[in-house]
Backbone as a chain_set.jsonl record, in Angstrom:
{"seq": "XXXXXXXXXXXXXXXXXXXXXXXXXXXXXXXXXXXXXXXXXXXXXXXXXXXXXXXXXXXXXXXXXXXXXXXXXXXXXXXXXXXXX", "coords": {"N": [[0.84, -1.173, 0.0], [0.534, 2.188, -0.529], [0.736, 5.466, 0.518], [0.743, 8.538, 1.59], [2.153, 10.285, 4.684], [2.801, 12.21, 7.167], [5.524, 12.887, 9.131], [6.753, 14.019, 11.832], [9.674, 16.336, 12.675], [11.408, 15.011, 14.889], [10.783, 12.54, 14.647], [11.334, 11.816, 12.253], [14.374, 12.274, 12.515], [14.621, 9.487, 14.712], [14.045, 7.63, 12.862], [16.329, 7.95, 10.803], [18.158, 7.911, 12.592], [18.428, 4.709, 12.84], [18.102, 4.225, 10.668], [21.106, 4.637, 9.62], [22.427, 3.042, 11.456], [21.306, 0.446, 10.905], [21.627, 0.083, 8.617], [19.637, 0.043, 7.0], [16.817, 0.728, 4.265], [14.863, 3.36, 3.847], [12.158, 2.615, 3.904], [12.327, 0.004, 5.282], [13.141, 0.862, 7.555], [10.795, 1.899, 8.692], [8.459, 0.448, 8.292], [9.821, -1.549, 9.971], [9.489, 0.159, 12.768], [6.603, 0.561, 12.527], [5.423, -2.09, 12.934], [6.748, -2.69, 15.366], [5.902, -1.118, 16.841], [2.924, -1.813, 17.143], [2.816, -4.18, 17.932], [1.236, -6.488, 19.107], [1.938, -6.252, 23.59], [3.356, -7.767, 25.821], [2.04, -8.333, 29.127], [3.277, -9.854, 31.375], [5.888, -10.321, 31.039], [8.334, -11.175, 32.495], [8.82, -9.583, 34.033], [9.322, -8.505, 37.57], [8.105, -7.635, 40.645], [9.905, -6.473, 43.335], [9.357, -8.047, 46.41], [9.065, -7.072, 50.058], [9.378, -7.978, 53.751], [7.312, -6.202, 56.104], [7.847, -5.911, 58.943], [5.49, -5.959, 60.553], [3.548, -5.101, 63.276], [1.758, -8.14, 64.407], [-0.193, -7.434, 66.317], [-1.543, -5.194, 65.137], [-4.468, -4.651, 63.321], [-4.761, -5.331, 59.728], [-6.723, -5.236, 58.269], [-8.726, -3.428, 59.015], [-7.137, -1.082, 58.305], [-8.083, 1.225, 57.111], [-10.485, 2.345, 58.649], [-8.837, 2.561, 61.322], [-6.85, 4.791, 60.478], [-8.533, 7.065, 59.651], [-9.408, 7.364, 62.556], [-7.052, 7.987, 64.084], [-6.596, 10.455, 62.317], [-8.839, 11.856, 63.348], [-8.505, 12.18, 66.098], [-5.95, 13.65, 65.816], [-7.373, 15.809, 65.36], [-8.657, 16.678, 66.978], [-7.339, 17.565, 68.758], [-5.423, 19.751, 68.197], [-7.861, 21.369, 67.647], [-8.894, 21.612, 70.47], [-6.067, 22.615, 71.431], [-5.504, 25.139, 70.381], [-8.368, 26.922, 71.875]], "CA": [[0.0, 0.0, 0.0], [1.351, 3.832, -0.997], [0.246, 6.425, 1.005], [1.611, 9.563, 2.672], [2.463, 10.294, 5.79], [3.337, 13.442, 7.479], [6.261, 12.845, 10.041], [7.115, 15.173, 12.581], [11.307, 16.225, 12.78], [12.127, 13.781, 15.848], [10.679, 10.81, 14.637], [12.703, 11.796, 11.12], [15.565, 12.106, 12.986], [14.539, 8.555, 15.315], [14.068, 6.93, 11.306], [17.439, 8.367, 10.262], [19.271, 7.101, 13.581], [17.675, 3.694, 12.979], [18.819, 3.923, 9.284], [22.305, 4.108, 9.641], [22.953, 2.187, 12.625], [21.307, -0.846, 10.677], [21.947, -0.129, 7.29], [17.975, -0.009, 6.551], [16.006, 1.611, 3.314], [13.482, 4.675, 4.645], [11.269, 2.113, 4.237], [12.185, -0.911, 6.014], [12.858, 0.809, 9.506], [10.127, 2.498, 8.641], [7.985, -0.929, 8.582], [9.634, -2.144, 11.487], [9.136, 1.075, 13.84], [5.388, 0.128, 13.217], [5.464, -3.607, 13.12], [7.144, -3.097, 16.411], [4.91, -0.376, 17.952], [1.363, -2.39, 17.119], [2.389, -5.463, 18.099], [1.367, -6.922, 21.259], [2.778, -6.53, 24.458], [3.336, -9.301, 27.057], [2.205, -7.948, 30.772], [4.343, -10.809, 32.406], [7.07, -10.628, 30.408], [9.523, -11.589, 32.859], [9.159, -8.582, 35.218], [8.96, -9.004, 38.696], [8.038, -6.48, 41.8], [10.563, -7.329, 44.304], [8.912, -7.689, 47.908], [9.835, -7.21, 51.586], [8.663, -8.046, 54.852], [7.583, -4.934, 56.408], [7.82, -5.536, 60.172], [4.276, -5.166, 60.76], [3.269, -5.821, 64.781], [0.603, -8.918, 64.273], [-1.434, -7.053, 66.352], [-2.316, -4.408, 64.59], [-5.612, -5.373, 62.273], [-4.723, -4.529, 58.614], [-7.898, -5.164, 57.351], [-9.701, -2.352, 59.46], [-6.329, -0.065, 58.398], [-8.921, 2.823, 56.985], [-10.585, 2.965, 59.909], [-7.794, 2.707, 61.856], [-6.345, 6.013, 59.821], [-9.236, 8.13, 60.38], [-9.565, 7.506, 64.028], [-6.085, 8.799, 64.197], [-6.901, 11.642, 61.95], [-9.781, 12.617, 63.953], [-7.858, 12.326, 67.291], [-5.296, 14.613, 65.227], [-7.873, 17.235, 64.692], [-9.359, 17.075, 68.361], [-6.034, 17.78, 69.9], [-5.264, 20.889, 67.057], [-8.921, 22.377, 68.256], [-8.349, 22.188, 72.17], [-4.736, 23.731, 71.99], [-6.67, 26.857, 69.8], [-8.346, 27.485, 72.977]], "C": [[0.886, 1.236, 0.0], [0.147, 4.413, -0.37], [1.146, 7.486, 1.205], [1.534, 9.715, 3.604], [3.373, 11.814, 6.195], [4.537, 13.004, 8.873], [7.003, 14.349, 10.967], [8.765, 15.096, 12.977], [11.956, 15.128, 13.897], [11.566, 12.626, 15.988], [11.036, 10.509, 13.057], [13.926, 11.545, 11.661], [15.803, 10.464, 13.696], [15.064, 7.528, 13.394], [15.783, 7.247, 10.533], [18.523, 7.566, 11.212], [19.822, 5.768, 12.805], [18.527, 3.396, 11.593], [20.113, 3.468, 8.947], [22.815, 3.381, 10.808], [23.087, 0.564, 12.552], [21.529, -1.414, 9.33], [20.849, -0.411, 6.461], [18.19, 1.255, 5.541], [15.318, 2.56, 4.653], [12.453, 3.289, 4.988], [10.83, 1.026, 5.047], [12.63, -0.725, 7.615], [12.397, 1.428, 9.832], [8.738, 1.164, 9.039], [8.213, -1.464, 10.212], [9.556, -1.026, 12.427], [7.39, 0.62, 14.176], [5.208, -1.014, 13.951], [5.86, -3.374, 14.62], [6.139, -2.005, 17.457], [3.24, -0.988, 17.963], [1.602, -3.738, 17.531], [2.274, -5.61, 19.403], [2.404, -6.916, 22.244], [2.534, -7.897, 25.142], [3.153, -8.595, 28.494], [3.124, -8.449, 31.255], [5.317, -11.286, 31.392], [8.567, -11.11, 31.185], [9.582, -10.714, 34.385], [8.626, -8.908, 36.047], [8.639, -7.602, 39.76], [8.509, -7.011, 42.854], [9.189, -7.336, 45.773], [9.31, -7.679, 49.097], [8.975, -7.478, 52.635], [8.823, -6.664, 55.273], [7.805, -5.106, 58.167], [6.664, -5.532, 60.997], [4.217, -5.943, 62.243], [1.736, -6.42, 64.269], [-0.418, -8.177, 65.157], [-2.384, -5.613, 66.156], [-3.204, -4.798, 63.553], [-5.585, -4.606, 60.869], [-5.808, -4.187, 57.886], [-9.105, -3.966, 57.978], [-8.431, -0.997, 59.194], [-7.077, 1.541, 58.102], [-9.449, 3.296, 57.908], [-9.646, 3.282, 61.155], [-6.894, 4.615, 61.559], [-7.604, 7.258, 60.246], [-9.472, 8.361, 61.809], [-7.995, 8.792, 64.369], [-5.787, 10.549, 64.242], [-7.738, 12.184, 63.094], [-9.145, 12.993, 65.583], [-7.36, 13.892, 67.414], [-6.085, 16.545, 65.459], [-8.66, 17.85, 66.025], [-8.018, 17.578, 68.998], [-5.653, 19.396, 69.615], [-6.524, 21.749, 67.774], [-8.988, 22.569, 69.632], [-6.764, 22.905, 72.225], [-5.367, 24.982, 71.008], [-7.317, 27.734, 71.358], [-7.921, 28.017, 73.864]], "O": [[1.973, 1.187, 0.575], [-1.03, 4.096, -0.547], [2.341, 7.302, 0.977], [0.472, 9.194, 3.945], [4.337, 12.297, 5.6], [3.822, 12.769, 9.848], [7.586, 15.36, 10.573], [9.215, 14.072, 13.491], [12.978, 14.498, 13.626], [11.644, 11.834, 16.927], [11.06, 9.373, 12.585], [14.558, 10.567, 11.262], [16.899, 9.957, 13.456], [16.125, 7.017, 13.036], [16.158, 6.48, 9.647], [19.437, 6.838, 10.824], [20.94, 5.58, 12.325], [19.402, 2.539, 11.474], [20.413, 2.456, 8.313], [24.041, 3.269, 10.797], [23.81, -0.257, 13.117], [21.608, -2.57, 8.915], [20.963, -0.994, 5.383], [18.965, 2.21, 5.589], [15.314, 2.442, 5.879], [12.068, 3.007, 6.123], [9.693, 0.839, 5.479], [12.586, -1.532, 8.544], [12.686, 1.977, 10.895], [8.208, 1.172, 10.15], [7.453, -1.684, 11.155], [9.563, -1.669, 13.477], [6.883, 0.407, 15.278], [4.937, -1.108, 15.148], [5.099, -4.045, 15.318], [5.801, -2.23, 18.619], [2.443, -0.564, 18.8], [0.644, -4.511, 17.512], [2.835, -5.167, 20.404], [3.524, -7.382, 22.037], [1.702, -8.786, 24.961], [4.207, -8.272, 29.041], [4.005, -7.703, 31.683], [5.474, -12.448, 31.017], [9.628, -11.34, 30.605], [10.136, -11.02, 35.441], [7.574, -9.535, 35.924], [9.102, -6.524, 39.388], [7.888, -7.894, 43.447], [8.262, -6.529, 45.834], [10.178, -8.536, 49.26], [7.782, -7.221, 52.469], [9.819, -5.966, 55.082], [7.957, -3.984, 58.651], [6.782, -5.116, 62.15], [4.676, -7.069, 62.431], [0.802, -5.722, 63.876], [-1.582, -8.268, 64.766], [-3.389, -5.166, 66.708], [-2.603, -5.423, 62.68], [-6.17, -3.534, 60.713], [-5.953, -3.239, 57.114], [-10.174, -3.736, 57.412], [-8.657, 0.057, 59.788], [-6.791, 2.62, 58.621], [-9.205, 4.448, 58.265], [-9.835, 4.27, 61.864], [-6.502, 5.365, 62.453], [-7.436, 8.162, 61.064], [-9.719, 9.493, 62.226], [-7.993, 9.968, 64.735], [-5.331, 11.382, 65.025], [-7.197, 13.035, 63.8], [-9.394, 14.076, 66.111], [-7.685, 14.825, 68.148], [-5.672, 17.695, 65.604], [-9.122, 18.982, 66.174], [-8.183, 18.08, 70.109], [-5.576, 20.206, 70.539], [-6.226, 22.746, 68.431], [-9.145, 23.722, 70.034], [-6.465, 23.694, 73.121], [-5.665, 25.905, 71.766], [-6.894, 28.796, 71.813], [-8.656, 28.347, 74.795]]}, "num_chains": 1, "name": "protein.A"}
């Protein structure tokens, strides 16, 4: 297929890198810039999210942590309005 295409100067310049680095036509690392930007990714490609133990004291209850946080807050905001007085 022939079409045109308007390219904007730093993805001429990316196509030009690309050109001489691999010894590509305009058109074939022009091809593969798409070919390689439409094709599927892989989510679990390999990458991992390391993890750590955090320390946590078992008896604090994580699963009530929101409430847990606003109590705090609200403590926070009672303590702030009696020193005003």
């Amino acid at each position: 297929m022939r079409t045109t295409v308007t390219l904007d100067p730093d993805v001429v310049a990316l196509l030009d890198k690309v050109m001489s680095e691999r010894r590509l036509s305009f058109k074939e690392a022009l091809n593969d810039a798409i070919r390689r930007g439409l094709a599927p990714t892989h989510a679990t490609s390999g990458f991992r999210t390391p993890t750590f133990r955090l320390g946590l004291d078992p008896g604090v209850p994580l699963e009530k942590a929101l409430r847990l946080a606003g109590e705090l807050e609200d403590d926070e905001l009672a303590r702030r309005l009696a020193a005003r007085k």
